[in-house]
C-alpha positions as CSV (number, residue, x, y, z in Angstrom):
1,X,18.6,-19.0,-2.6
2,X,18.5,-16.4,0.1
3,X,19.5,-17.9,3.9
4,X,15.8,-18.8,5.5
5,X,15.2,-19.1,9.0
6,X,12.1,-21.2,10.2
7,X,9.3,-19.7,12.8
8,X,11.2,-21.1,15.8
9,X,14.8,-19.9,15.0
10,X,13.4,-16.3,13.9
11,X,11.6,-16.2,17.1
12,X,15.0,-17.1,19.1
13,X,16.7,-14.7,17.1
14,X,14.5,-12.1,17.8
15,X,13.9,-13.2,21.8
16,X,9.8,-13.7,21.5
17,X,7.9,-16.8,21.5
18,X,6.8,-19.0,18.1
19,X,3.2,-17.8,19.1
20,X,3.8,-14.0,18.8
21,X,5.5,-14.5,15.7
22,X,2.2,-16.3,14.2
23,X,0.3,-13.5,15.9
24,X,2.2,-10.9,14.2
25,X,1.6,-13.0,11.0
26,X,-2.0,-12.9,10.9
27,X,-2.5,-9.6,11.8
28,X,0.4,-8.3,9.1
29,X,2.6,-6.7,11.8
30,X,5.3,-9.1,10.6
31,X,4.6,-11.1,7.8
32,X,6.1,-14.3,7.0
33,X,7.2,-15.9,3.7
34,X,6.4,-19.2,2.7
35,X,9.1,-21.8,2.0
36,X,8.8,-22.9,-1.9
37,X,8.9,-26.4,-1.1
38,X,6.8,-27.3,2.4
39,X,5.4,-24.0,2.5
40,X,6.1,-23.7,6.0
41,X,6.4,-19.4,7.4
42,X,9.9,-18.5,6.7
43,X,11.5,-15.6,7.1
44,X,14.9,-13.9,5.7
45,X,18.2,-12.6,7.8
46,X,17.2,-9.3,6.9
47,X,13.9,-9.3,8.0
48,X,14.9,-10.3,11.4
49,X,17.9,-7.9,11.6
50,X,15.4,-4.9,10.9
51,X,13.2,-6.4,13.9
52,X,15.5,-6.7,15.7
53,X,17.0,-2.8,14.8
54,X,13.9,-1.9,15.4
55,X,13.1,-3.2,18.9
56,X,16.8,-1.8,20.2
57,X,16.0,1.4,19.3
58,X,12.5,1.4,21.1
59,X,14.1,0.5,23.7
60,X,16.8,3.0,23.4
61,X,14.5,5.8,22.8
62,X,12.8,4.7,25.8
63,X,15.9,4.5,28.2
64,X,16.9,7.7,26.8
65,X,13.7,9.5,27.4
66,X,13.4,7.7,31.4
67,X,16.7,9.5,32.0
68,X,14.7,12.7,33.3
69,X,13.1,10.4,36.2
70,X,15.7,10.6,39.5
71,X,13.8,7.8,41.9
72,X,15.7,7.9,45.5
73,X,15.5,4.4,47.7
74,X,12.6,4.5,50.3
75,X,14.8,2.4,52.1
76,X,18.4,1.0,51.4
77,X,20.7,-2.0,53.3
78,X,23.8,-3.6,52.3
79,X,21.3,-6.4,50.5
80,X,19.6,-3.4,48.6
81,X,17.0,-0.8,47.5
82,X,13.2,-0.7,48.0
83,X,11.4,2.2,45.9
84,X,8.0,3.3,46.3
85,X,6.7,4.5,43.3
86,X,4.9,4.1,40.4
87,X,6.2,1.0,38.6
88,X,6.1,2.3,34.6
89,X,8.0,5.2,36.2
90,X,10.4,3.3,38.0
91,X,10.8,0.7,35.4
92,X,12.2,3.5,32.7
93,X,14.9,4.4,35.1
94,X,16.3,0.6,34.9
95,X,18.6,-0.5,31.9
96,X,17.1,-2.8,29.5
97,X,17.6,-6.4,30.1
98,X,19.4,-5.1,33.7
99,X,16.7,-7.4,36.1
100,X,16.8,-10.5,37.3
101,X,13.7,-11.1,39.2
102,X,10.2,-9.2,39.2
103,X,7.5,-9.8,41.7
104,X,4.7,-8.0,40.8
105,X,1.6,-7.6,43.2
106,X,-1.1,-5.7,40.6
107,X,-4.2,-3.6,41.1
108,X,-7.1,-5.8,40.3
109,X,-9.5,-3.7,39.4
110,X,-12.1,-4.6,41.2
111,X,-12.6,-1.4,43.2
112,X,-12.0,-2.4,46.4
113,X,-9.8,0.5,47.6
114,X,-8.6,3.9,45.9
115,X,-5.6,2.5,44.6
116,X,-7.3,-0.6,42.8
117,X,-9.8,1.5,41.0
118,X,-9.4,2.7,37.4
119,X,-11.9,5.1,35.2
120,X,-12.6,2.0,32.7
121,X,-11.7,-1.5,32.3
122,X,-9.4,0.0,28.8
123,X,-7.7,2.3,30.9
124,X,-6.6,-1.1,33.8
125,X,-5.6,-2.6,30.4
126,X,-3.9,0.2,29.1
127,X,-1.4,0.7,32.2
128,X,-1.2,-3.3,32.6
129,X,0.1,-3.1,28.9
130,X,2.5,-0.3,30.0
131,X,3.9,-1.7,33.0
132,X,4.1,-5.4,31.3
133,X,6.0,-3.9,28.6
134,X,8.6,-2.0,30.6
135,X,8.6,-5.1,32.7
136,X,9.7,-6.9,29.5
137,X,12.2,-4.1,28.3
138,X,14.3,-4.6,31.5
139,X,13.9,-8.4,32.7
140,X,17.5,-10.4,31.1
141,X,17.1,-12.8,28.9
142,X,17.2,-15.2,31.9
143,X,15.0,-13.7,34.2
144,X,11.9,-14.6,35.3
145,X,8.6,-12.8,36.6
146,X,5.5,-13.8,39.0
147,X,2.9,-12.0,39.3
148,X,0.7,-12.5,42.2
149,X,-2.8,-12.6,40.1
150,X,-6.6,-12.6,41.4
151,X,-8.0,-15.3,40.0
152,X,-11.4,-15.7,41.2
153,X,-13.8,-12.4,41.0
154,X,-17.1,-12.7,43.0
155,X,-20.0,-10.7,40.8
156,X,-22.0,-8.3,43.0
């Protein structure tokens, strides 16, 4: 019988949580095997290898492709660097798995100032989804991420 890997050792393998692997179960984007004798979600080495495959070379193609951005410090000390500029930008310069810490201060979208105003609620969802994936890309394995959030929204 081929080697089988239960939900919470492929998720390790492959360095997302037990969740997104049930996500990606339902909706087919990686589908699971059931084991023949407690019919748990299984899945095979070479399943996970070709995730995993896959995933390095998105995230070579996209370190590869950043390599035309050239972001200079807006200020720089012995300590070291503060940028100013747009954070999916910034983020493709980085190497992947290269950060340690992010602090992340969003736009809201409530429209209280130039900057925190988007054409649609699909388009604040769309660059959260972009900067929260480069984010992703370039945090180690042991880094962590705040995000200071808005978590109470007055309606007009």
């Amino acid at each position: 019988m081929e080697n089988l890997l239960t939900i919470s050792k492929a998720a390790k393998k492959i360095g997302v949580s037990t969740e997104t692997l049930r996500r990606w179960d339902k909706t087919g984007k990686f589908s699971s095997q059931r084991h023949p004798i407690n019919n748990y979600r299984v899945y095979n080495d070479e399943q996970i290898e070709l995730v995993i495959e896959e995933q390095r070379q998105k995230y070579l193609t996209d370190y590869i492709n950043s390599l035309q951005y050239q972001i200079k410090p807006y200020f720089k000390t012995d300590l070291g660097k503060m940028f100013n500029a747009d954070v999916v930008t910034f983020f493709k310069t980085l190497e992947t798995s290269s950060v340690q810490l992010i602090f992340a201060d969003p736009p809201y979208n409530i429209k209280k100032a130039e900057w925190d105003t988007f054409e649609s609620q699909k388009e604040y969802v769309d660059w959260s989804m972009a900067w929260i994936e480069e984010a992703h890309r370039v945090l180690s394995p042991n880094g962590s991420i705040y995000m200071w959030v808005f978590w109470n929204i007055s309606r007009p």
